[in-house]
Every structure is written in C-alpha cells, then in structure tokens.
N, C-alpha and C positions, 0 to 999 in steps of 0.2 A: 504493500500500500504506500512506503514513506517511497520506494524509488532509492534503499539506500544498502550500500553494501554489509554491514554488519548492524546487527541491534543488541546489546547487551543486558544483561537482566537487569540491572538499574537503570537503565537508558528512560527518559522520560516521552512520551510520543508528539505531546506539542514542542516540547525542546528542538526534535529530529524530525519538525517541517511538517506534525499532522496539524490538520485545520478541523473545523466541523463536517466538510462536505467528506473528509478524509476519514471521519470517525465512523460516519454515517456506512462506508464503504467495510470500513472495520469489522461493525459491528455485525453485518450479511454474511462476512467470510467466517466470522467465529461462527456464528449460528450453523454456518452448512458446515465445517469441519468438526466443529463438537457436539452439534446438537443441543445446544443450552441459548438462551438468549440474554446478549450483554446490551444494555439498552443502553443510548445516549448518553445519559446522565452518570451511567455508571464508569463510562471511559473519560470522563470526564474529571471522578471522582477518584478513581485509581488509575493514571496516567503511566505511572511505571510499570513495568512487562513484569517484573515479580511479581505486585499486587495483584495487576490485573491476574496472571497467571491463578492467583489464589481465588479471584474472584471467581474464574470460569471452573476451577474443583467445586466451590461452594454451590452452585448453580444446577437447579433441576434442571433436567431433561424437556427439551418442546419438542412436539410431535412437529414435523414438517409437510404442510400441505401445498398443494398445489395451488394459483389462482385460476379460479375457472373463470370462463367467458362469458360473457351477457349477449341477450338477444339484442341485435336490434331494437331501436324503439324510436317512436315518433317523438314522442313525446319529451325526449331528451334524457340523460343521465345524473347521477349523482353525482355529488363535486368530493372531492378529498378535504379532509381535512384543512391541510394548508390552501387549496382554493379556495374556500368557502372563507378561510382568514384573507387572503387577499384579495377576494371580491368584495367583502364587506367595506377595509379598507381603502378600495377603489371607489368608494363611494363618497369620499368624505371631500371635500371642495380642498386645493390648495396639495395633492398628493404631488402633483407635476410630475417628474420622474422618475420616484422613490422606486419605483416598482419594474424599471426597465433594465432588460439585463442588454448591455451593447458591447459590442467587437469591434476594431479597425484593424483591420489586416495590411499588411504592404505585401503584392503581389510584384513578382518579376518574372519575365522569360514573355514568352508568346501566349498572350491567355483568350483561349475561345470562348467570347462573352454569348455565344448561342449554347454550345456546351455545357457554358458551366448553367444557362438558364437550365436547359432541361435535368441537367444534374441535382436543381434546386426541384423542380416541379416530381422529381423520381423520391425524394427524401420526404417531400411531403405526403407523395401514395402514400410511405414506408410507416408514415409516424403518425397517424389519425390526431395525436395532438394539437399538432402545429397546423392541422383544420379546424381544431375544435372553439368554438365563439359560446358565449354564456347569456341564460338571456331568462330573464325574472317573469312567473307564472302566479296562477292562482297555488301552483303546488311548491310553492319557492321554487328559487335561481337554478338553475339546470343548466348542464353542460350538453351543445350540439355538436355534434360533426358533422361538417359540411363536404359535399363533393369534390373530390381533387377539382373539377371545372367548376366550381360557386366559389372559390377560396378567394380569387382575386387576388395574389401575388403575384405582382411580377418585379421581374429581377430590373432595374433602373442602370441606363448608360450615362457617364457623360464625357464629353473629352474637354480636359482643360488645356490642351497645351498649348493654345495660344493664347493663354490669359500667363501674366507676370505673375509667380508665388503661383503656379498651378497647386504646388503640394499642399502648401499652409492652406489653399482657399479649397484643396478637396477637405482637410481638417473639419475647415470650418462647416461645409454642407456637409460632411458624417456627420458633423455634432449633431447641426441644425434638424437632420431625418433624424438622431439618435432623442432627441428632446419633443418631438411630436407627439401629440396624446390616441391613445388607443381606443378606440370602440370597441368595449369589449361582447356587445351584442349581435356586432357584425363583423368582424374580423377586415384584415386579416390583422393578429398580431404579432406577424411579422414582416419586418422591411428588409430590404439589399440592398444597396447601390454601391456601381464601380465609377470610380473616378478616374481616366487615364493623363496621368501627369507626365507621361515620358513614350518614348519609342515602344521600349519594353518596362513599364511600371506603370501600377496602378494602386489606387488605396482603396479598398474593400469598406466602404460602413455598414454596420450588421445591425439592427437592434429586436429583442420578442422581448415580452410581455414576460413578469415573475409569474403568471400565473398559470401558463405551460409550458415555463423553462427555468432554466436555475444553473448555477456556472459550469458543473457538471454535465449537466444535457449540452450547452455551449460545446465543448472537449468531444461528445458523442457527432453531435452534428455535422464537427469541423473533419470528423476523419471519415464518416460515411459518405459527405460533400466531394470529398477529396476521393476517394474509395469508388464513388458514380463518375467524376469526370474524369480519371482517369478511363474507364470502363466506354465511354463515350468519346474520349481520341483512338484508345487501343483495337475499340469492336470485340469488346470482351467483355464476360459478365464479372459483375462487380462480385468481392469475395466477402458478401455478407449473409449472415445466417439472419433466415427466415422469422419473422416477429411471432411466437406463440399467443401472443397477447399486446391489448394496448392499457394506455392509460383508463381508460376508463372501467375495462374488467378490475383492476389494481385500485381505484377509489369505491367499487362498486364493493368490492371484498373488503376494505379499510374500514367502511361502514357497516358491512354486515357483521364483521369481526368485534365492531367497538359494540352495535346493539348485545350481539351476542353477552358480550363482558357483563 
C-alpha cells in the first residue's frame, strides 16, 4: 500500500507516506487476507505494525460476502452514505468548489484529440458512475444513470499558440472550467478540456464532482484513460478486467447492510 521497500514492526504508517485514502485501501487488504475487519478508526488508532498487528489477533472473524447486483429501475437508486452527505451539502448557498475534485495534466508527444475523445466516451460505458446525475422525489434524492448518449460530455479543444503566455493562459481556463458549478440533476459532472500551447504540448484541465469521484477514482480513471487510448492508436483491446459491479449495486448493499445492523 505505502509503495515502500521495507516496513518495520515499529514503523508508524502515516510517518511512511499513508494518508486516509491509503488506510481506507488498508483496511480491504487486511479484511480479505485475514478475515477480521480493521475499521478506519482503528488504523488510525494503532498506526504502528506491532499494535496494529495485535489488533488484527484481537479481532473476530467477518464472514465475506459478495455484493450482489440490483435491477434496473426507473425510478432511480439509493445514494451511499457519503452521497447522501455531499448532496445535502450541495445544497447549502456559498459551497463554490468545496466539492470539486480537479487535474491539470501536461501532455507531450503527438496527442490524438479524437482518440483520446473516444477513449473518454469508452470509460464512461465502463463506469455507470461518471453517468450517474441525482435528482430529488416525492421518495427522497435518488441516484440516475443516464445513457452513454444523454450524458452530454464532450471532451473540449483549444489551440492557444498564437496567443502570448499560451501556457499561463491555458492555467488560467483549466482553473476557470475547474471552478464552474455542477448541476447535479443533470449532469454531466464531468469536464475535459485540452489546451495546445506548443507543436507537441498541451495542458489537460480535468474536473468531476466529490460526489462520484474522490482522488482515488482520479489514479483509476487516469490509467484506464490511458489503458483505452492506447488501445485506440495500437487496434488492440484495452487490458482491462470486466466491471462485476457498479457503484450503485455497492451503495444499494451499504444501505441494506446498515438497515440490516
């Protein structure tokens, strides 16, 4: 998980570069190698590998289930947890950007901006999230997914290079796309656009919505992006394994799990 070559049994794990999103990852590997569940709080609470270590003896056994799939429904889905905290959230006047997770990439070499479009429109078949818009009923706020062709993404060109400061002024329009507010009723919440500052250079501004993404899914996105356009120069299938599940089976079961409790 830390990405480091040795950990020692007093080694502490935020000391050796773990973060939350880092713990969160943690705490999935202990659960499927030991069969016990070490929750957030608790890595949090015993940081060193001995402690922890003692924690995970002290710890009962969890059955491990599968998540299963939900039907279709018109009518829309349940939200997770943390959705249901960030739509609330989203509601309140004055949020501005709190909630927007952004990227600026610099790209070099020869970049095929139809490519990597379709590269963008094959991630979003892949990931029914990054279609899904939320949109408030008589049965409370519900999660939709919308059609790969309703989604309304499209990837945005522009060439700066015969403006003076192309790079500084592509900066400035990623910011500007990156600070724009979302409809979260209608999607899409997410943006793209390539700036080309040079022969061979460009700046990528990226931004989605915290409410179907998080820095984590950002690190997922950027290698199956990368994973499809290659796939789309080469004439070769991309080397990715098949989705058993989306996010909404995974909130659907979050809440049947908590009623359950």
């Amino acid at each position: 998980v830390l990405g480091v070559e040795q950990v020692g049994v007093l080694d502490n794990f935020f000391e050796l570069g773990g973060h939350s999103l880092k713990a969160v990852k943690l705490s999935s590997l202990i659960q499927d190698e030991f069969g016990v569940h070490i929750a957030l709080k608790d890595i949090f609470a015993d940081p060193v590998l001995c402690d922890m270590a003692v924690a995970i003896a002290n710890s009962s056994g969890v059955v491990l289930e599968g998540i299963p799939g939900v039907s279709d429904s018109a009518s829309g889905y349940v939200l997770s947890s943390s959705q249901r905290r960030l739509w609330v959230l989203s509601q309140f006047s004055g949020v501005g950007t709190a909630y927007h997770v952004p990227g600026t990439f610099v790209l070099e070499g020869d970049v095929c901006v139809s490519a990597l479009g379709r590269s963008f429109a094959r991630v979003l078949r892949r990931h029914e999230i990054l279609r899904t818009v939320f949109r408030d009923s008589a049965d409370g706020v519900r999660q939709h997914v919308l059609g790969a062709d309703e989604v309304g993404f499209v990837l945005g060109e522009e060439d700066l290079r015969g403006e003076g400061g192309g790079e500084s002024e592509a900066l400035l329009r990623a910011s500007a796309l990156q600070g724009e507010a979302f409809d979260l009723s209608a999607g899409p919440l997410l943006r793209g656009r390539l700036y080309r500052v040079g022969e061979s250079r460009w700046i990528f501004g990226f931004v989605m919505h915290h409410i179907i993404s998080d820095g984590w899914s950002m690190g997922i996105l950027v290698r199956e992006l990368l994973a499809y356009y290659r796939s789309e120069q080469d004439g070769t299938e991309a080397d990715l394994v098949d989705l058993r599940i989306q996010y909404r089976d995974y909130a659907s079961w979050q809440q049947s799990s908590l009623g359950a409790s």
